[in-house]
Backbone bond lengths (Angstrom), bond angles and torsions (degrees), N, CA, C in turn:
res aa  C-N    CA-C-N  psi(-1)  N-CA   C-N-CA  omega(-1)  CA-C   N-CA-C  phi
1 X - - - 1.462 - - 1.529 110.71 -
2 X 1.192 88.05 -25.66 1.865 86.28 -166.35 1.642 107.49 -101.65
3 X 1.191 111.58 0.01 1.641 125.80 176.93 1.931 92.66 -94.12
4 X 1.470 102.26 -35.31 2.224 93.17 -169.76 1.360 100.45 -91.60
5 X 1.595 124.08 12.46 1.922 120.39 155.98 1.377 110.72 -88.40
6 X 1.684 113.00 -43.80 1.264 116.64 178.82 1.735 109.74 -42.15
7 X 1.491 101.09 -50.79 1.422 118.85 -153.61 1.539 84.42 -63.47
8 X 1.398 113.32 -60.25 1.948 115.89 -161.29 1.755 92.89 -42.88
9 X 1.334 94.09 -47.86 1.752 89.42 -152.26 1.614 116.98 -66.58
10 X 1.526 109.97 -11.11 1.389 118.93 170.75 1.277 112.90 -82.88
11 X 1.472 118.06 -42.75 1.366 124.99 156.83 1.837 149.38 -27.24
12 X 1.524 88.72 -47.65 1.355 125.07 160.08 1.534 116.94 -55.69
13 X 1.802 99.17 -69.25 1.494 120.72 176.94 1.522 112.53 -32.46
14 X 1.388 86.69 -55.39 2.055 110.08 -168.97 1.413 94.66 -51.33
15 X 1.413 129.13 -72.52 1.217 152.04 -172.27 1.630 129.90 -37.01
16 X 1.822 93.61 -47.67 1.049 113.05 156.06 1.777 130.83 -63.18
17 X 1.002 110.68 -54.94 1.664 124.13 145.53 1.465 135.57 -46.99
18 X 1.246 120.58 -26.61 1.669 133.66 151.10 1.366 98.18 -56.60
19 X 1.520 116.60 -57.19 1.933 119.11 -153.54 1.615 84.90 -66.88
20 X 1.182 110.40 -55.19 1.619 108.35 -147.50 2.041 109.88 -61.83
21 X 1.939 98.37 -18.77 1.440 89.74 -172.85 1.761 94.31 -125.29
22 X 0.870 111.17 35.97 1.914 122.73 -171.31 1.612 93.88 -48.37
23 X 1.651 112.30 -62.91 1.544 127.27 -166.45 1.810 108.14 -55.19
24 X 1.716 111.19 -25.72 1.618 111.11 179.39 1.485 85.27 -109.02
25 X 0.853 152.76 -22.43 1.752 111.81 158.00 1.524 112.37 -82.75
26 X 1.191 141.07 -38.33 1.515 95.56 165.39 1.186 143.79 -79.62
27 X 1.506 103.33 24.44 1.887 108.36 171.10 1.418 78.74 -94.15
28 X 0.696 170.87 -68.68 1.717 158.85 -99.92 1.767 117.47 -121.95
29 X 1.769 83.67 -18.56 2.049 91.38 146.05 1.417 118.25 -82.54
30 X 1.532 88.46 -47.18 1.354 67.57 -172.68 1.606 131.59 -91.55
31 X 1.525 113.94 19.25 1.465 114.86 163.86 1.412 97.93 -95.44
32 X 1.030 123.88 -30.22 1.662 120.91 164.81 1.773 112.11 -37.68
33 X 1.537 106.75 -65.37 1.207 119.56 171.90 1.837 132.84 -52.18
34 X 1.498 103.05 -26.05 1.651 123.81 -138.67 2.395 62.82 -101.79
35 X 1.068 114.86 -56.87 1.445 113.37 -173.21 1.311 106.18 -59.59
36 X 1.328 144.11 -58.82 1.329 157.72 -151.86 1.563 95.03 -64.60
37 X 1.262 97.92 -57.27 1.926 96.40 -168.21 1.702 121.71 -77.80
38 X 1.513 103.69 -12.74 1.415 121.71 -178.09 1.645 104.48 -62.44
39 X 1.823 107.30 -44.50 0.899 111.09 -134.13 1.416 84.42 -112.37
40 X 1.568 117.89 -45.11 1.715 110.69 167.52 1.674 129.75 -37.83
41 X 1.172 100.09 -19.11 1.507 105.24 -153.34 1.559 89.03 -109.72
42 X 1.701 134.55 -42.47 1.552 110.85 -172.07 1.846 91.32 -76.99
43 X 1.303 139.04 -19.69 1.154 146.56 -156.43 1.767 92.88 -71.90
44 X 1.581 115.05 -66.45 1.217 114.32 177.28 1.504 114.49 -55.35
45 X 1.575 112.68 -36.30 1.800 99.81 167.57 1.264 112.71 -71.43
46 X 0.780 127.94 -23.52 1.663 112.72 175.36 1.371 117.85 -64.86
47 X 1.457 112.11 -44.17 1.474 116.77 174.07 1.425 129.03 -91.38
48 X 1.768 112.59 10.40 1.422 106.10 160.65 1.404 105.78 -132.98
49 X 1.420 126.77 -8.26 1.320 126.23 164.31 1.645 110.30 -60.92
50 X 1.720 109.23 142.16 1.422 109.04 -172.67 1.559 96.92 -101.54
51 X 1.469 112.32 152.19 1.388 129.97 -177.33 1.082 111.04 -67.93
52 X 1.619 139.19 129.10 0.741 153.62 144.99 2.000 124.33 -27.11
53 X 1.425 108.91 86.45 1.891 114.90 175.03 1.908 99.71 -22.83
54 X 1.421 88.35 158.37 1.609 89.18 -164.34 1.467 87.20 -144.77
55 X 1.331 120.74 131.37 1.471 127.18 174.86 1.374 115.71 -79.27
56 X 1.588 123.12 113.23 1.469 102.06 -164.15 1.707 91.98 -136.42
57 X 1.591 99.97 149.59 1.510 102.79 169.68 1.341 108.94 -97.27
58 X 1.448 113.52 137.81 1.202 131.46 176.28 2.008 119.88 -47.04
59 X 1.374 129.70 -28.18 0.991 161.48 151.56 1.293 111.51 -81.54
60 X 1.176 149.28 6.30 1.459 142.24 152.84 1.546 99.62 -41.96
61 X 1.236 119.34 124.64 1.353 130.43 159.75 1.197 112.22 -60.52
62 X 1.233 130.83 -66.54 1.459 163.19 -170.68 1.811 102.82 -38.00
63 X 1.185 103.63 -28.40 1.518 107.41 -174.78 1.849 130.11 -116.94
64 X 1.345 76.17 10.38 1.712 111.55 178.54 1.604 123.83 -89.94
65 X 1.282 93.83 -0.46 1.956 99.72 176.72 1.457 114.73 -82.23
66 X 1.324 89.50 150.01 2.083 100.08 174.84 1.145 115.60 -41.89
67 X 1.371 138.57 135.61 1.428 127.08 139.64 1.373 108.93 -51.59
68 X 1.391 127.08 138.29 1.277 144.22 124.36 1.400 121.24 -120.66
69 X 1.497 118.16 165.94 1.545 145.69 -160.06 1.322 94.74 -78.50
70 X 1.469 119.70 125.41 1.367 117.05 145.88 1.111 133.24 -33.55
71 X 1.877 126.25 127.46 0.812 114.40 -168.10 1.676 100.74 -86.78
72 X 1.352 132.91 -5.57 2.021 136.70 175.70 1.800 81.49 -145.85
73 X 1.524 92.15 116.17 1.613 85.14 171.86 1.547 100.62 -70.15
74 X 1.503 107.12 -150.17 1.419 103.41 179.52 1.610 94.09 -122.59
75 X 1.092 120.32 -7.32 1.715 101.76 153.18 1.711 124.08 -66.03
76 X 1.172 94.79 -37.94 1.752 109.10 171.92 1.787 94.87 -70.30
77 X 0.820 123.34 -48.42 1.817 110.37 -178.34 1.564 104.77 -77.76
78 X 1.193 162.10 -21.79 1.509 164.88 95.27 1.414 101.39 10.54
79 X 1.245 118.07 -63.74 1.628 114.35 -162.69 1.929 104.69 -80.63
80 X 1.100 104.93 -23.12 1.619 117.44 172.22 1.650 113.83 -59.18
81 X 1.551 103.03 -73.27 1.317 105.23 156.41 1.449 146.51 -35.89
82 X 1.363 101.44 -37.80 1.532 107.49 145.05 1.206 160.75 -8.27
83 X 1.498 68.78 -89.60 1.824 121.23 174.55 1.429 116.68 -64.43
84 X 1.450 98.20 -19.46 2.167 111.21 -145.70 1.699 81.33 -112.63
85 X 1.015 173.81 -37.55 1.485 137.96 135.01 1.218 128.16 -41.56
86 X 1.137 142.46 -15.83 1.755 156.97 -174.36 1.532 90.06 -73.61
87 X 1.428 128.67 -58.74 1.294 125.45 -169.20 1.572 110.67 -106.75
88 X 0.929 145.87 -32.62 1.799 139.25 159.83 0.944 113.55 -63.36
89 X 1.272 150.54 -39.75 1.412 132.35 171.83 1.496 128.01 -86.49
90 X 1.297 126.93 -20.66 1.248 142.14 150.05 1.969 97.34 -38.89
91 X 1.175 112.20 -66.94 1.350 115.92 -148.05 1.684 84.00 -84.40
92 X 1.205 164.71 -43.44 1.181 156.83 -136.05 1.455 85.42 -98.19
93 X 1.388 125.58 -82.52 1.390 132.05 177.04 1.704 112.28 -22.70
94 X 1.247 117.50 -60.07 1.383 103.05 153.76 1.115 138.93 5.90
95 X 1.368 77.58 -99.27 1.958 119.02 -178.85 1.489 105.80 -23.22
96 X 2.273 97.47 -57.43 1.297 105.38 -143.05 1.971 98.62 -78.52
97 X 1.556 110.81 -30.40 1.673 107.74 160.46 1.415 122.07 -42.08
98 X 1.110 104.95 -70.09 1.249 108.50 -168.21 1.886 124.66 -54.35
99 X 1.718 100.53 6.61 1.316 114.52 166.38 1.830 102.75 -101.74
100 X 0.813 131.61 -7.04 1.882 145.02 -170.46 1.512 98.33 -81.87
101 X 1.465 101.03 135.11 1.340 109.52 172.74 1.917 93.84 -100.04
102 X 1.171 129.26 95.79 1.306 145.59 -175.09 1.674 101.29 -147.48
103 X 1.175 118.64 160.94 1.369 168.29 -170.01 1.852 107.39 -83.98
104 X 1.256 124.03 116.23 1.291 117.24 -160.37 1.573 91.72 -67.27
105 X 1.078 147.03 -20.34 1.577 139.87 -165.91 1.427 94.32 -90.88
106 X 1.452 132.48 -51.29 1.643 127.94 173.04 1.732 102.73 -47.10
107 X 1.897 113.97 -58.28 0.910 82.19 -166.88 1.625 141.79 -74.84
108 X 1.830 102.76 2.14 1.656 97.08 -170.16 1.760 94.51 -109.05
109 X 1.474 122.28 37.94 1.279 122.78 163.88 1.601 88.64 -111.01
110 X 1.131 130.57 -64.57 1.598 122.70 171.68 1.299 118.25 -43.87
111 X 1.406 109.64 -40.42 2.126 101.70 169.31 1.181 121.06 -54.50
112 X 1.472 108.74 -39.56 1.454 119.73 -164.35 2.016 99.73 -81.06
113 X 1.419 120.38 -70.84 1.268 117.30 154.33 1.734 130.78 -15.63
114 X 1.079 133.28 -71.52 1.129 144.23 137.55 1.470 123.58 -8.10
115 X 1.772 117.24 -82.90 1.124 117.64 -174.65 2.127 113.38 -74.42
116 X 1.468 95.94 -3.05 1.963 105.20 179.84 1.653 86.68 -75.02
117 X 1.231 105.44 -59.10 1.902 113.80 -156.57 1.138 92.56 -63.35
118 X 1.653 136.09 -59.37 1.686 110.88 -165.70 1.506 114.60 -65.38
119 X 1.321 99.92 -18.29 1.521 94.22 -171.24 1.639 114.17 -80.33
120 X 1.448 110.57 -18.26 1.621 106.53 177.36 0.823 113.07 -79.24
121 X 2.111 116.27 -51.98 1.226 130.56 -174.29 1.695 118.35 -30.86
122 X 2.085 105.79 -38.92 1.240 113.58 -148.00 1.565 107.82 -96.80
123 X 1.803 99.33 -26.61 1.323 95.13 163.44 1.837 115.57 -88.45
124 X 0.965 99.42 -8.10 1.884 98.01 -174.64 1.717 80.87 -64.03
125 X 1.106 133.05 -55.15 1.872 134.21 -170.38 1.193 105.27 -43.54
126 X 1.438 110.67 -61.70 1.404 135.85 177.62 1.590 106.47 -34.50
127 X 1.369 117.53 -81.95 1.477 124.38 -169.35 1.962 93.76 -51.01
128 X 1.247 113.20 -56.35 1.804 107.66 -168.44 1.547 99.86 -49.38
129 X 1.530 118.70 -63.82 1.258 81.14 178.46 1.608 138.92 -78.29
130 X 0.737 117.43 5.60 1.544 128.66 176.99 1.366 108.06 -78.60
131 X 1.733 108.53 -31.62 1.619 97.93 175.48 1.292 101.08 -90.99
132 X 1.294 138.04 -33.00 1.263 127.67 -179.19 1.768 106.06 -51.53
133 X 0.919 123.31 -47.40 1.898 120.33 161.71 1.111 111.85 7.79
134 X 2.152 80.13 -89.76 1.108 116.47 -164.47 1.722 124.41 -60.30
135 X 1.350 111.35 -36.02 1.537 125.40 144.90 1.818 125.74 -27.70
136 X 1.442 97.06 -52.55 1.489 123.26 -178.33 1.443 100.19 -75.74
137 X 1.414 135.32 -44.03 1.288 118.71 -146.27 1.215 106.58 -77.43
138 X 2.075 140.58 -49.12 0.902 133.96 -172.21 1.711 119.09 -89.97
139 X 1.304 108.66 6.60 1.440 98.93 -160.72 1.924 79.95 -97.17
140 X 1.610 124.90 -31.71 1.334 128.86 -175.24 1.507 116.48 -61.90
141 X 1.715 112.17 -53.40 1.218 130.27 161.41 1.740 80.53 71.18
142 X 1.496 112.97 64.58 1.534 92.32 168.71 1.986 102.76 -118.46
143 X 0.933 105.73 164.09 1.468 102.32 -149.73 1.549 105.23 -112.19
144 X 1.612 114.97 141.75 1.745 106.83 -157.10 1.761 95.35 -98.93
145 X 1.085 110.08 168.88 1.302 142.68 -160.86 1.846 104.91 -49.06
146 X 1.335 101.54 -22.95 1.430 101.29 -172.82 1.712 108.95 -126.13
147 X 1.070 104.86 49.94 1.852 119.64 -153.91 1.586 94.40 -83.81
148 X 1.616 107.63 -29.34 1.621 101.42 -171.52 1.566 110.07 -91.09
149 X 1.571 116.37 -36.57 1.513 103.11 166.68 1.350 127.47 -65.17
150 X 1.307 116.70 -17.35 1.813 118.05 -175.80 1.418 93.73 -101.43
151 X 1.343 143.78 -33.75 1.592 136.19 169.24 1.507 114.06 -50.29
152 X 1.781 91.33 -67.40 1.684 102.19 -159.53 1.434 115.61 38.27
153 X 1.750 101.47 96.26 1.115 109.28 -168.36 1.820 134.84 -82.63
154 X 1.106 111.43 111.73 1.685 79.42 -160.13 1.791 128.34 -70.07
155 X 1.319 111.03 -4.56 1.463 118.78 161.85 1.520 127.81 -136.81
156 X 1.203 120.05 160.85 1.641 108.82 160.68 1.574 94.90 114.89
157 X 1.680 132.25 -29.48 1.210 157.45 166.30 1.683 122.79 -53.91
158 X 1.600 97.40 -41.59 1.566 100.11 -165.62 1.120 104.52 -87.71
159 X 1.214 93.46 174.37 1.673 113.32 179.51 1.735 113.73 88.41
160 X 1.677 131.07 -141.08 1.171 136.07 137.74 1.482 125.21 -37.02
161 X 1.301 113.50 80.86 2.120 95.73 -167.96 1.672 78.36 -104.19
162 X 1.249 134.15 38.47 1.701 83.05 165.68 1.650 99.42 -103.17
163 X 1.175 120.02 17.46 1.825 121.83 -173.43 1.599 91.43 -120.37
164 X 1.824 125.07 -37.74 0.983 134.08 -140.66 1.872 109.17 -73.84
165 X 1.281 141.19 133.27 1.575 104.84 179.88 1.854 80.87 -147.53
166 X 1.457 110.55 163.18 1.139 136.54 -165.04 1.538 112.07 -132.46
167 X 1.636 109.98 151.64 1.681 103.08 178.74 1.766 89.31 -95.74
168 X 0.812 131.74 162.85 1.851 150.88 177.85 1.552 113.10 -137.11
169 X 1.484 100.87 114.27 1.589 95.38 176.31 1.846 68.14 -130.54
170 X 1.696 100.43 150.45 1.434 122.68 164.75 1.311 114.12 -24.53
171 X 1.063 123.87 -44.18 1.822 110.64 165.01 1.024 137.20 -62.23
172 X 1.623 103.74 -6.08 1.676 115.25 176.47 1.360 113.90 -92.24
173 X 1.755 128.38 25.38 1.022 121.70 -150.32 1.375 88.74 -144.21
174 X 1.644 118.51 141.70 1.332 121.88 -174.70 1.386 110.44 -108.50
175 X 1.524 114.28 13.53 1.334 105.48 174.84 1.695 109.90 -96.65
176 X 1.428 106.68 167.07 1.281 132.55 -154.80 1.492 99.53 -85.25
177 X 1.378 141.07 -46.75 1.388 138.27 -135.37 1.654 88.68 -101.75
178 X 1.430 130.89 102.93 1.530 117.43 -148.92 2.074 87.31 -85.88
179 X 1.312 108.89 -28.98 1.569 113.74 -164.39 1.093 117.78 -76.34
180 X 2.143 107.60 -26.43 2.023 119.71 149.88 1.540 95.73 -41.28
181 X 1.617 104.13 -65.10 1.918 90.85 -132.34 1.853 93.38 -82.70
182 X 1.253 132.65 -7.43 1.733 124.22 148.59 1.167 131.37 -27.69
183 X 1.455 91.38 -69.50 1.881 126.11 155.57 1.331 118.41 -26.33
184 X 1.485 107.94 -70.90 1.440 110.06 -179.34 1.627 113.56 -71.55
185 X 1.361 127.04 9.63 1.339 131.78 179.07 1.622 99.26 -103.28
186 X 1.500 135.03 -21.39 1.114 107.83 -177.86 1.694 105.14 -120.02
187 X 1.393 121.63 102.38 1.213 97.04 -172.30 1.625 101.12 -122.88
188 X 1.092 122.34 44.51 1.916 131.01 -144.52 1.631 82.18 -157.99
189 X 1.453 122.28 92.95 1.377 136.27 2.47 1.359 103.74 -112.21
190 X 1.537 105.49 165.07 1.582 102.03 -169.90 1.658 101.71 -94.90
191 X 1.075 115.65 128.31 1.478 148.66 -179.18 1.729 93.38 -57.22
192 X 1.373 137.64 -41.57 1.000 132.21 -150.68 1.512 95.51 -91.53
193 X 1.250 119.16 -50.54 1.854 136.37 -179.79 1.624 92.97 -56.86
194 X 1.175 114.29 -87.16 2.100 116.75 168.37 1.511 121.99 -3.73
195 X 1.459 100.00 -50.47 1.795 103.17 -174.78 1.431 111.96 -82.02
196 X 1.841 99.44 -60.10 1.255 107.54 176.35 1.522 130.48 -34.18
197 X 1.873 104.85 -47.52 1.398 101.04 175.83 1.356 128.08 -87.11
198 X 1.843 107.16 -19.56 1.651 94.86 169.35 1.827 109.77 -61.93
199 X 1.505 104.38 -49.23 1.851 91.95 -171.32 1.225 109.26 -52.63
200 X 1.446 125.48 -50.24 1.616 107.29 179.85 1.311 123.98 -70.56
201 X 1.114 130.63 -51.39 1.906 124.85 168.99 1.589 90.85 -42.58
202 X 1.703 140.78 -64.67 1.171 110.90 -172.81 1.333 139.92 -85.58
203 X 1.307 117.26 26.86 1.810 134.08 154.21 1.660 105.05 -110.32
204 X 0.632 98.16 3.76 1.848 87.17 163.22 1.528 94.00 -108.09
205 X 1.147 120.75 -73.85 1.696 99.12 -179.80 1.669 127.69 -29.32
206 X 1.359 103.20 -27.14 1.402 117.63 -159.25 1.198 86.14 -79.86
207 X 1.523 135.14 -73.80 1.317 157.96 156.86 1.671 107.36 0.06
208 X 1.587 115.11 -66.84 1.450 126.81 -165.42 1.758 102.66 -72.81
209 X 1.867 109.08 -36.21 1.224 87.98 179.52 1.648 127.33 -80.19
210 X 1.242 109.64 -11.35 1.259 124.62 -150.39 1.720 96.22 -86.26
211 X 1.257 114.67 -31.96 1.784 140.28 -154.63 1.421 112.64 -114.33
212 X 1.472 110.60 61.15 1.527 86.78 -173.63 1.452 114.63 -109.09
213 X 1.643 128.74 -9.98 1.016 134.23 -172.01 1.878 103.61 -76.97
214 X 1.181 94.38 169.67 1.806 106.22 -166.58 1.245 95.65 -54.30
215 X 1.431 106.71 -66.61 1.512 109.63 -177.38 1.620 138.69 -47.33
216 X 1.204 107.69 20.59 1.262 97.77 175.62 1.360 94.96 -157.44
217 X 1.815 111.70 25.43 1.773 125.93 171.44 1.541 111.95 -43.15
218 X 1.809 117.68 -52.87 0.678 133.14 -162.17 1.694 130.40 -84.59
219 X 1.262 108.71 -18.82 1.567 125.63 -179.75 1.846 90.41 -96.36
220 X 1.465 114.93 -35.69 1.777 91.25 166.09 1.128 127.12 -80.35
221 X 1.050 140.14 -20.73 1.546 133.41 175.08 1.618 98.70 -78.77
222 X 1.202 135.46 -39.16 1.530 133.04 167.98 1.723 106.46 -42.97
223 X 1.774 98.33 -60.33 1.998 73.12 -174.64 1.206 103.68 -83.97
224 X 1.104 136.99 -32.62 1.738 112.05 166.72 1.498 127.82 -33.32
225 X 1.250 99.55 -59.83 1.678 94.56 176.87 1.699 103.74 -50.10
226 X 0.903 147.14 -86.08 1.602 164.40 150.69 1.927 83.76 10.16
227 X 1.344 117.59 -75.75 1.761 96.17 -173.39 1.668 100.24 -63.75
228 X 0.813 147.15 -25.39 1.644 133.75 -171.00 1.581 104.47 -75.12
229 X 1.672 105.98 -31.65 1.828 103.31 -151.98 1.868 82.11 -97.15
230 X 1.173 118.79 7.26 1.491 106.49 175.19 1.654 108.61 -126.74
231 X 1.137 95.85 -10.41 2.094 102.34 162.86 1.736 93.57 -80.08
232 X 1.311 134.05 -47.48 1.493 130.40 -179.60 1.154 104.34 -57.26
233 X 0.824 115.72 -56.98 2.128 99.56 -179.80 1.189 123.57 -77.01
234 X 1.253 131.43 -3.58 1.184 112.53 165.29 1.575 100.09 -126.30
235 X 0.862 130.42 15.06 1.159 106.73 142.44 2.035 130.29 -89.80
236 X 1.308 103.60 -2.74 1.481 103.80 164.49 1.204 104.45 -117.04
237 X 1.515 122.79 42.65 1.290 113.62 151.92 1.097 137.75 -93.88
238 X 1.529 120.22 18.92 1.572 131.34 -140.68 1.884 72.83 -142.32
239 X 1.343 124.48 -42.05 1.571 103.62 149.03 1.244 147.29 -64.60
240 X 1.026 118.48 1.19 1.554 143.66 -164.96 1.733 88.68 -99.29
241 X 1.416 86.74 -56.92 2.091 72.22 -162.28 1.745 98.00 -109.41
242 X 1.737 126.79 59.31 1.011 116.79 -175.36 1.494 147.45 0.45
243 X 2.096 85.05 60.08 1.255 80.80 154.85 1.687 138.56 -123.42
244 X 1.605 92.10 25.23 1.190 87.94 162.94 1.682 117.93 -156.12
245 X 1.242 153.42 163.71 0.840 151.04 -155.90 1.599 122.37 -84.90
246 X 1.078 164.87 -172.24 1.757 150.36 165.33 1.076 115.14 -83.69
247 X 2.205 117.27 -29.86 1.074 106.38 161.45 1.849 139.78 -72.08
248 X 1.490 97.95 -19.88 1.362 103.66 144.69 1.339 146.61 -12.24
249 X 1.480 86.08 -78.00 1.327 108.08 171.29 1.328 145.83 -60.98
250 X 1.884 98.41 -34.65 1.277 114.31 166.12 1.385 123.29 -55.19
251 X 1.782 92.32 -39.54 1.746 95.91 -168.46 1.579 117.85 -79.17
252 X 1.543 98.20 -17.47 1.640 107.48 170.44 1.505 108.01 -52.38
253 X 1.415 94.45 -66.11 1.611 102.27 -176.90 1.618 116.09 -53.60
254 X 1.329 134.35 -14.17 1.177 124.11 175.96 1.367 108.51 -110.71
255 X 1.433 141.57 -0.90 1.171 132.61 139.40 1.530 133.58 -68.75
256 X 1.552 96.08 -12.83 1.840 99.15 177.55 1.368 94.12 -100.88
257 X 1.188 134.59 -52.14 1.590 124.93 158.13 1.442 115.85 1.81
258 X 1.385 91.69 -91.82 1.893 98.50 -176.23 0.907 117.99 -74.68
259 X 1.703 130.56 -16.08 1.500 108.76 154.29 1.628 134.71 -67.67
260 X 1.460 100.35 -19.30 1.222 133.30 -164.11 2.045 94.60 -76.30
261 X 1.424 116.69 -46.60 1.612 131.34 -179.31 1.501 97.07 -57.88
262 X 1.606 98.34 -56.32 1.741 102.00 -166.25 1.968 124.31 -53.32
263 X 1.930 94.51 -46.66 1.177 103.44 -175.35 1.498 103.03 -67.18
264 X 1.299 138.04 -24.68 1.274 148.29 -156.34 1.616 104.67 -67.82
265 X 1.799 95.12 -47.61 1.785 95.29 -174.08 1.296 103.19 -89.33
266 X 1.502 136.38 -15.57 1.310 116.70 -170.22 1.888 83.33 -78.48
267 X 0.996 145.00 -57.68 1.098 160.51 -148.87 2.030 93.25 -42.02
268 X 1.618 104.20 -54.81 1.434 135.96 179.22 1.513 105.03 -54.82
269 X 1.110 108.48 -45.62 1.636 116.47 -178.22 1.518 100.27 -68.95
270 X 1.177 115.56 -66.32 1.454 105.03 -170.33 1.156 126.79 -38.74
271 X 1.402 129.61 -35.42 1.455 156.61 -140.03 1.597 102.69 -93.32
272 X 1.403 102.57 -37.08 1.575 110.04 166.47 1.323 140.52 -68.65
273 X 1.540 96.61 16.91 1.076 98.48 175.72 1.758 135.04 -125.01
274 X 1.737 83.22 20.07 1.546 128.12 160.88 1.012 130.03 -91.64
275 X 1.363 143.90 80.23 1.339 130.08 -164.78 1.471 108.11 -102.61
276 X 1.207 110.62 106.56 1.170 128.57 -160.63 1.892 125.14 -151.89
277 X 1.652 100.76 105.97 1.828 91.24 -157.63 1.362 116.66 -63.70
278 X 1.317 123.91 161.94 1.505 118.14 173.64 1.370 98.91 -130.27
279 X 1.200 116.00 171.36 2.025 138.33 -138.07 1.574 72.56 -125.29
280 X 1.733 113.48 -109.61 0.971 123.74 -172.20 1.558 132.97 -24.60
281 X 1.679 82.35 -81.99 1.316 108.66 -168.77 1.818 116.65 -99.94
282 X 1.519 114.03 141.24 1.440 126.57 -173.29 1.760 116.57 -47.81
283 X 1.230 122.49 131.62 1.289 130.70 173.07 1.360 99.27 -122.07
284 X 1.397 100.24 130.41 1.432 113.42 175.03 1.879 131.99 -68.84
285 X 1.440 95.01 -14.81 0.998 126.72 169.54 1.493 121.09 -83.65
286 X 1.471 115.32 13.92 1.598 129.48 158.57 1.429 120.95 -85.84
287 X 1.275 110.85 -15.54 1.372 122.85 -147.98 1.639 96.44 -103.98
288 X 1.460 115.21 -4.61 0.974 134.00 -171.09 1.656 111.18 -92.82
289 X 1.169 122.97 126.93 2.131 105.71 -179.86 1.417 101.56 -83.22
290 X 1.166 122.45 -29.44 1.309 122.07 -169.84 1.493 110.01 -59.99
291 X 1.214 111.35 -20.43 1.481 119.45 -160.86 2.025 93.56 -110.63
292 X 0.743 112.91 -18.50 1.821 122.73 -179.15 1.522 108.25 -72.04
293 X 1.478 107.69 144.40 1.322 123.47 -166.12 1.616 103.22 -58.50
């Protein structure tokens, strides 16, 4: 009897606390949800959509390089990205409170607000472009730098190949490793250029808007440089060990670009709806009269 009051009274508690935050758990299904299905669904096209035949000359230079091993696969760059809002925005958001003349209860409803929105906003970017990739990779069928050592084709090659050229779908290929020679069929856009440049174009924006007073001139151009000098290396690291081409790369970088602009202002929008002064660091919500002393 005295264990089924305990139980009611936890019951109640629970219940009471569902009602009171009903409106923040179902935003938080459904960005839970709004990510899951974005990303389930180009994920399953990627892996049951068939690759697009690719017209290739037998003498293509371009497709004659060594395989070598990634030096950050792109599951290891996936799990980074991740990971890399969990700890930068926690700690920036911080920073930027603990300059606020606010109320310790304002400020850990704005911490909490704040560090939820950048963190969805940045992966909701994240998953679009990552599915846009995956969208891109089989319908392009463009082929990476080392397509002929991981294929090894068994026809279409002999004879005269420097005029001679062949279509190649994975069955035309006598090598063994079937998930290599896949691989080497989608290399249009590179996944590594895509990520790299949306996270860095979108923490320097994050960075410039967040930082605008003198005093804190100098700690933003520090982590900026640091996201640019670590979007530069890995994004030409997939040239380093041919696996991917320059046009690749370009197009990576201009799909994380403009996704990188877009997520930036919805990110900006949200934020306005805190009006709340800051000491240090810039609030966008100054710029506002309605919000002015």
């Amino acid at each position: 009897m005295y264990l089924l009051n305990i139980l009611s009274i936890i019951v109640m508690f629970l219940a009471k606390s569902v009602k009171k935050h009903i409106s923040l758990i179902v935003k938080v299904l459904l960005d839970i949800f709004s990510l899951s299905a974005v990303m389930g669904t180009c994920w399953m096209f990627f892996k049951v959509f068939p690759i697009f035949e690719t017209v290739v000359f037998c003498a293509d230079s371009t497709l004659t390089y060594s395989y070598k091993e990634a030096i950050v696969s792109e599951y290891v760059l996936v799990k980074g990205f991740i990971f890399a809002p969990l700890l930068i925005f926690p700690v920036i958001e911080s920073l930027i409170l603990l300059t606020r003349q606010v109320t310790f209860k304002d400020a850990k409803r704005r911490l909490f607000f704040n560090i939820y929105n950048n963190i969805i906003v940045f992966l909701f970017g994240g998953v679009s472009v990552l599915s846009i990739c995956l969208l891109l990779k089989p319908c392009v069928g463009s082929l990476r730098p080392h397509f002929f050592e991981v294929c090894q084709p068994k026809n279409g090659c002999d004879g005269d190949s420097s005029k001679k050229r062949a279509y190649f779908e994975q069955s035309d290929c006598s090598g063994k490793d079937l998930i290599k020679m896949k691989n080497a069929m989608t290399s249009f856009p590179s996944v590594h250029s895509t990520i790299s440049t949306y996270v860095a174009v979108y923490l320097c924006y994050y960075v410039e808007t967040k930082m605008k007073n003198k005093e804190a001139g100098i700690l933003k151009r520090v982590l900026q440089c640091l996201f640019a000098i670590a979007a530069i290396v890995i994004i030409f690291m997939p040239l380093h060990t041919n696996r991917n081409h320059w046009s690749d790369i370009l197009a990576g970088n201009i799909i994380g670009t403009i996704f990188a602009f877009v997520m930036d202002k919805t990110r900006h929008n949200l934020e306005r709806r805190w009006p709340i002064k800051l000491l240090l660091f810039h609030d966008p919500l100054e710029e506002l009269s309605v919000f002015k002393d």
